[in-house]
N, C-alpha and C positions, 0 to 999 in steps of 0.2 A: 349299313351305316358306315362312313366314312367319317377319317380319323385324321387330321393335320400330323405331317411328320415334325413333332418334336415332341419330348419333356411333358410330361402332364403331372402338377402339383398339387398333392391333396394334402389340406391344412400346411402345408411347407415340405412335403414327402416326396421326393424327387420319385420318378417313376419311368423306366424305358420307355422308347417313343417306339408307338406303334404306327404303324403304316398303313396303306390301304388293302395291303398283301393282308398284311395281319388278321384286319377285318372279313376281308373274303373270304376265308376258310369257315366260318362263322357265321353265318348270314341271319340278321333279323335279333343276335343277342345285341343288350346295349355295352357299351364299354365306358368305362371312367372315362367323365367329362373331362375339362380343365375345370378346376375346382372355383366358384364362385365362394367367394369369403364369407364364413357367416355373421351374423350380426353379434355384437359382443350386447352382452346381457350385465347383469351381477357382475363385479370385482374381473371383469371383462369375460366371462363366462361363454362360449358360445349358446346361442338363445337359437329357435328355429322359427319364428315369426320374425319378416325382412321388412318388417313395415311399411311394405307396399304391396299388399294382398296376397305374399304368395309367402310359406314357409319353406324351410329347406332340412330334410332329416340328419338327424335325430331329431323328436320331439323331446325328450328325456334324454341329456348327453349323460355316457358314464354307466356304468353295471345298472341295468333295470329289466333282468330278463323276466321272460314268460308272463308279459302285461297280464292280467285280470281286467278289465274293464267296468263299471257299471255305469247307468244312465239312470236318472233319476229328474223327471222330468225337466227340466233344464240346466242341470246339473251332469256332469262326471267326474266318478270318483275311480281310483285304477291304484293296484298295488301291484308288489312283485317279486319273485323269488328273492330269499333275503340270507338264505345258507347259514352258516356257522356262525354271522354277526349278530350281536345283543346290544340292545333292543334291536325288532325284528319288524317288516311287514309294514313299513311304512305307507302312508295311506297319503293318494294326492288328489286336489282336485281343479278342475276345468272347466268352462264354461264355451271352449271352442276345441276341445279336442287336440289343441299343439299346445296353447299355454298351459302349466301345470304350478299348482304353489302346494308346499308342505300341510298335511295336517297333526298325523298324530303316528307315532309308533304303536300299531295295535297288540304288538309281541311285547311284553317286560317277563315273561317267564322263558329259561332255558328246559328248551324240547326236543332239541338236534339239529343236525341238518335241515331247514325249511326250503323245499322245492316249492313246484310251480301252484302255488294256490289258485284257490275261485270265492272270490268278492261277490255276494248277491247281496240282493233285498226279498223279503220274503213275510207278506201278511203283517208289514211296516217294521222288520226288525232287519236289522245288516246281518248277516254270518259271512265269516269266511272259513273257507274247508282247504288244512294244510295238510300237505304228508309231509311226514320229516323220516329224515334219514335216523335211526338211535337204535336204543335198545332195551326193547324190540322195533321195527320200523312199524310206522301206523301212519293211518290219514286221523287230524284231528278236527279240531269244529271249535270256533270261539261267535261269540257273537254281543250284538250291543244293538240302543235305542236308540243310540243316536252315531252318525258316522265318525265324529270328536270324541267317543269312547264316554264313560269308559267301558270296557272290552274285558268282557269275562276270562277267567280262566281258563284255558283248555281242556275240550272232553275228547276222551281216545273212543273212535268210532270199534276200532279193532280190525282194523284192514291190514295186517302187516304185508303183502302179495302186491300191492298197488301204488302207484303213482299216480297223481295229476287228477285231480276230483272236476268233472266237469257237472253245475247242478242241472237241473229240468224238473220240470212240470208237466206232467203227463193230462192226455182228453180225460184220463181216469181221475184227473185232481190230485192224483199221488206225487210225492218228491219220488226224486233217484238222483241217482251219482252214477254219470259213469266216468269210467274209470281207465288206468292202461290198459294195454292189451286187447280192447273189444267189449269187455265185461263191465258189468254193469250192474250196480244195490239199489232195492228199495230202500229210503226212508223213512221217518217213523213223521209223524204229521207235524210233532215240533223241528224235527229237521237234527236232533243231537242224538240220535242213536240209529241203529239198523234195524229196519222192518222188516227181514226174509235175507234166502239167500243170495252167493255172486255169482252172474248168473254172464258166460260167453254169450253176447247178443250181434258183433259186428266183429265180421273182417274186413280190412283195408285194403285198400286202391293198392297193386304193386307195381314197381316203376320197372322200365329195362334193366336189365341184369351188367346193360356194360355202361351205367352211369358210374360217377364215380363218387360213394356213397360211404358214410362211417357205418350205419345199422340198420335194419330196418325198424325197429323202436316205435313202436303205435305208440301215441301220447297224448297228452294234451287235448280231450275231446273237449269242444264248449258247441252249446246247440243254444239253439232258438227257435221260434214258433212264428213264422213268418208264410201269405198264400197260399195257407192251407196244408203245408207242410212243416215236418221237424227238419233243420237241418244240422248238421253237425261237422264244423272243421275242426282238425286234429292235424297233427304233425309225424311226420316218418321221416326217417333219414338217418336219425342223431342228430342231436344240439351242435357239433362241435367236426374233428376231422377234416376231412375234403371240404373244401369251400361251395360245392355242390351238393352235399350231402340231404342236408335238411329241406323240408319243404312244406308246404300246406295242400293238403286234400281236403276232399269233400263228398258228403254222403246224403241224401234226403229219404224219408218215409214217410207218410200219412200219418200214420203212428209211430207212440212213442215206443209201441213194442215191437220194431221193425214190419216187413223186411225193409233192409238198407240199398237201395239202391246206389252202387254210384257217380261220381259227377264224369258225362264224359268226356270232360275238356281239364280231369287232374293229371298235373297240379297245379291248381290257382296260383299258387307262388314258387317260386323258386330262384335259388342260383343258378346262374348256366355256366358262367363262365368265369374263373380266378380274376378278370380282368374286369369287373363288376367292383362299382364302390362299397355294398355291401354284403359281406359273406353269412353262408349259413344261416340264410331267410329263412323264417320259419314261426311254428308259435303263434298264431293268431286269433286274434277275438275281434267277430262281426258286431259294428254298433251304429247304432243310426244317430246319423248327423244332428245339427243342429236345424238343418232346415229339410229336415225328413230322408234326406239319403243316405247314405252309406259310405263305411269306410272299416277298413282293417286294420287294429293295431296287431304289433308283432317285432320282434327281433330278429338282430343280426350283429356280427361281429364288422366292425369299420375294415378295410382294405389294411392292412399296417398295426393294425391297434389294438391287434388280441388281449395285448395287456389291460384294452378298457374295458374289458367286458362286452353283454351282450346289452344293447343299447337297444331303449324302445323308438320304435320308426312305426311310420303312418301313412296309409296310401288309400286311394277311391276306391270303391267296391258298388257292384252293378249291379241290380236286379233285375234279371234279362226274363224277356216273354218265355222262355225255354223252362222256366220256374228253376233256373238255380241262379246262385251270385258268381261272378264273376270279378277278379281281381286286374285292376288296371295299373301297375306297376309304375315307376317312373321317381322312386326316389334317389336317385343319383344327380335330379337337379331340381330347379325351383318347382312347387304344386300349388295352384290356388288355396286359400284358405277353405276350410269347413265355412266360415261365418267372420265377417268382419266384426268390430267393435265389442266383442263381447268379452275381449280374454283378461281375465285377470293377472298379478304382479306374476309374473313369470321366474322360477329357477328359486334355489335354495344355500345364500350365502353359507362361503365356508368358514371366513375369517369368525371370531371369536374373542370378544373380550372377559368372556364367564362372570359376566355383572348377575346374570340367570340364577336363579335358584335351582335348577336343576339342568341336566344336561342340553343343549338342544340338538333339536332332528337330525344333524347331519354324522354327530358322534356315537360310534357303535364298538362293541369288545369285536375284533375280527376273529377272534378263538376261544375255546377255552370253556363255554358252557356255563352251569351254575357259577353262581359265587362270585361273578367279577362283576357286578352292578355295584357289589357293597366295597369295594377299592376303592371308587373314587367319591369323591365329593367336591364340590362346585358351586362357588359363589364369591362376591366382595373381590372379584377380578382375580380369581386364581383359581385353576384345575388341581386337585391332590390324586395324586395318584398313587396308592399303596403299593409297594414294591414284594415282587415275589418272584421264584425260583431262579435260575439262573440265567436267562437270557430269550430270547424272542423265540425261540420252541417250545419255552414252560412257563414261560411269562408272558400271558396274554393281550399282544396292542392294542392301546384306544387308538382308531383310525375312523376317517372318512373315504365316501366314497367320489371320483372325481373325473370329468368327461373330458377333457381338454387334454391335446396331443403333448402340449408343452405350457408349464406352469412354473410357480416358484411360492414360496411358503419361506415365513418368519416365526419364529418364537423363540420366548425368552424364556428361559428354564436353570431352577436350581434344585440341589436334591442333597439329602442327609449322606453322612457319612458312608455307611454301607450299600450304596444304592450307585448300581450302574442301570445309566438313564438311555433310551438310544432312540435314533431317529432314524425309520427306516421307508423304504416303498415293500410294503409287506404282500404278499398274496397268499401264501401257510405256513403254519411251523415247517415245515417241509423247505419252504421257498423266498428268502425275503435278501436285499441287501441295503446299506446303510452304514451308520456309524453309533458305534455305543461310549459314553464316558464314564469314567469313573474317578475317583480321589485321585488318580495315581496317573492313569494314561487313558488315551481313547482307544476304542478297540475297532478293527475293521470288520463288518460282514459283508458274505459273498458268497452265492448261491446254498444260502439256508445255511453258513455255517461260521464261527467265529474265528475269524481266522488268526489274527495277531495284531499284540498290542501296538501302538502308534503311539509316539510323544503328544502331547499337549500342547499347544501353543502358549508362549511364555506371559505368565502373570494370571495365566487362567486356574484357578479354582474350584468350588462347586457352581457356580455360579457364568453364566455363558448365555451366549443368545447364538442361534443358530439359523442357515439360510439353506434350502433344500430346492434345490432345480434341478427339473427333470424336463428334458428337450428334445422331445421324438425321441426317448429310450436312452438318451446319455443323461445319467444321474450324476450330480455334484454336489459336494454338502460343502456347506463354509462354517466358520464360526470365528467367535472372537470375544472376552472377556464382559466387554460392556459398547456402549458405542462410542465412547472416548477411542475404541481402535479400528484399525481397518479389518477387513475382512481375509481371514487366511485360506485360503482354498485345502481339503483335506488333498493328501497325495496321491488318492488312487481316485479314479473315476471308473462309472460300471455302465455297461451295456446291459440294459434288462431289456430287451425286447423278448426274451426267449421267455420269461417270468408270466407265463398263463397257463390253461385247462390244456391245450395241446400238447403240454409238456409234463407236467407236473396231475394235471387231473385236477377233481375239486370245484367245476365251473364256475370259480368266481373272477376275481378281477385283482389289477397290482393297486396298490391304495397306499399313501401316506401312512403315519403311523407311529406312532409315540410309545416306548416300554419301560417298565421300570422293574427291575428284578435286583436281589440282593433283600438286604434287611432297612425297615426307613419308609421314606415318600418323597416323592420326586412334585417338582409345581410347578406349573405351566401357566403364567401370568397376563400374556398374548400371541395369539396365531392371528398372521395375517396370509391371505390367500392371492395370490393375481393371475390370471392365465396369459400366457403370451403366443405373441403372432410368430 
């Protein structure tokens, strides 16, 4: 494939020009397009349906790793890892596979770290089976009647050794989980306990030794029961690392109780090259279309934008005479749809007027565990937020999560006497920068730490509205007393592109983000959202 010598822009990300030289060392990988603009959605959101039959990935812009998928006869419903933020596990649904709308947060109790789940239906009841990172670590189990919850309380299976629960159904009529590593549990026929031991059942596909790879890391098995055969993709690589690391394999048996044969055309997916729109492909789950074929969801990190997380993406998948599937890549530019006319209102406003009785979808505690659900309270057009410890390492943000390279955010906020309030792009107590105020002055952060006070801008108070833009990684905060003034720019501006899992650990993402610590409550009376070109 050959490359025009110039500049290639993705989202507005200027990018060296490659040449035809470049290309030929490489023969047969694809390289970053010139970037086709996507369609703005929501409060201009990028959306991945172009309204003329062809979507463009992301289908979920913004931190949505390790999809879960289900299908439900004309229905799909998909969650996703959801880490340290409370409420947890947010549930979306589909009717074409790209468009997705909000349901319900099926996590309101703190359990830990929540990695990569599996979403089923099962003798008409939903479960899903979480491991969470805590202590001790465990895979858990919730479940419900209906997909809108409500969603029981969590049962501890007692797995602490495992990650990444993939379910099945055995010729035997038995449940199992498998699991990391090859291994593999019966059980129990309601599905909330273990029936026997864990039992090593499969090793993995191993790739050349001079790829360039973070781990080998088995993970993520999900199977299916498709011509006569189980098959089962799973992921090796590592999440994260080398932009080639990650990838999907594939394995099939007659039986649920092996042997695993495997696929010999792994791996189905992959990175090949840095110069690939999306990094660290990987994470996949096989689901049949709407009009009986196939298709792969899965993640990847954007070329540039580690800071958004790992974004769910969507591609065609094949059910070849050979009896395995095979994955037909190509999201680096526009893909036919699954199905026209059937999608529902697409994407998940961020702005916020808190007319709501209680929180909506999009706001989560990004730290912090038990105890911070009961902080805030929300309604009659103001956020309260209870102020505690002393700053964004101990004082846990309300933030959302958010897919667009370059955005900008309003709110107007005032807060009690003892209460330093602060507006950050947070990713862990560990990592976050921004600006904090208080009675006295404003405070600067900067790579997770506080660094020193700032004056105030004159006639400002408790009382302030604040402007937060973030622009392909340059972060700006403004503010100013009320809107009788202009806007004062603060005096430092920060470069967070280094602000992710490659740096810092934690695979999640850098997110907006509101604290309040000190003694008191801070209010948040409206947030508006816009994303820019």
């Amino acid at each position: 494939m050959s490359v025009p010598r110039r500049g290639l822009v993705l989202a507005g990300l200027s990018a060296p020009a490659l040449g035809v030289a470049d290309c030929a060392r490489e023969p047969g990988i694809p390289y970053l397009p010139p970037c086709e603009p996507w369609p703005q959605g929501i409060e201009g959101q990028r959306q991945a349906d172009r309204g003329d039959g062809r979507y463009l990935n992301p289908v979920l812009a913004g931190d949505r790793p390790d999809p879960t998928v289900l299908q439900v006869g004309d229905d799909y419903y998909c969650t996703h890892s959801s880490f340290d933020a409370l409420p947890g596990l947010l549930i979306w649904h589909s009717r074409d596979l790209v468009n997705w709308r909000p349901l319900v947060n099926a996590l309101t109790q703190a359990v830990g770290s929540v990695w990569a789940p599996e979403l089923i239906q099962h003798g008409g009841r939903f479960f899903i089976y979480l491991p969470v990172k805590a202590s001790p670590n465990d895979i858990l189990v919730i479940h419900a009647e209906r997909i809108e919850g409500p969603w029981s309380a969590p049962v501890a299976l007692g797995l602490p050794k495992h990650i990444d629960p993939g379910h099945a159904v055995g010729e035997d009529g038995k449940r199992y989980l498998f699991l990391s590593g090859g291994d593999r549990v019966r059980l129990s026929d309601d599905g909330l306990r273990l029936d026997g031991p864990v039992e090593h059942v499969y090793d993995g596909w191993r790739y050349p030794e001079d790829w360039d790879v973070e781990s080998y890391s088995q993970e993520g098995p999900k199977l299916l029961r498709h011509g006569g055969w189980f098959h089962m993709v799973l992921a090796v690589g590592g999440t994260a690392g080398p932009p080639t690391g990650h990838m999907v394999i594939a394995a099939r048996s007659r039986s649920i109780h092996g042997p695993w044969e495997q696929a010999p055309h792994n791996p189905l997916l992959r990175t090949r090259s840095p110069r690939e729109r999306w990094w660290s492909r990987g994470h996949g789950t096989l689901v049949r279309g709407p009009r009986g074929d196939w298709w792969l969801a899965y993640h990847g990190y954007e070329h540039g934008f580690h800071t958004l997380g790992r974004q769910m993406l969507l591609t065609p998948a094949r059910y070849g005479d050979d009896g395995w599937f095979h994955i037909e890549p190509g999201d680096g530019e526009p893909l036919p749809l699954p199905v026209r006319d059937r999608a529902v209102p697409h994407g998940l406003a961020l702005s916020d007027d808190f007319r709501a009785p209680q929180l909506r979808p999009q706001w989560a505690f990004l730290s912090g565990g038990a105890g911070q659900l009961a902080r805030v309270r929300v309604g009659d057009g103001v956020l309260r937020l209870q102020a505690r410890g002393s700053g964004p390492a101990d004082s846990p943000p309300l933030g959302f999560i958010q897919g667009d390279p370059a955005f900008e955010i309003e709110l107007d906020l005032d807060f009690d006497e003892g209460v330093q309030a602060g507006l950050l792009m947070f990713y862990s107590p560990r990592l976050y920068a921004g600006v904090g105020v208080n009675a006295q002055t404003m405070r600067l952060h900067r790579y997770g730490q506080d660094l020193r006070a700032v004056p105030k801008p004159a006639g400002m108070a408790r009382q302030l509205q604040w402007r937060l833009r973030c622009v392909r990684h340059v972060l700006t905060v403004f503010s100013r007393a009320d809107a009788t003034q202009r806007w004062t720019q603060f005096p430092v501006q920060w470069d967070v592109s280094g602000y992710h899992h490659n740096v810092a650990g934690g695979f999640m993402s850098l997110r907006p983000a509101l604290y309040a610590a000190g003694t008191g409550e801070a209010r948040l009376s409206r947030l508006s959202y816009r994303a820019l070109r």
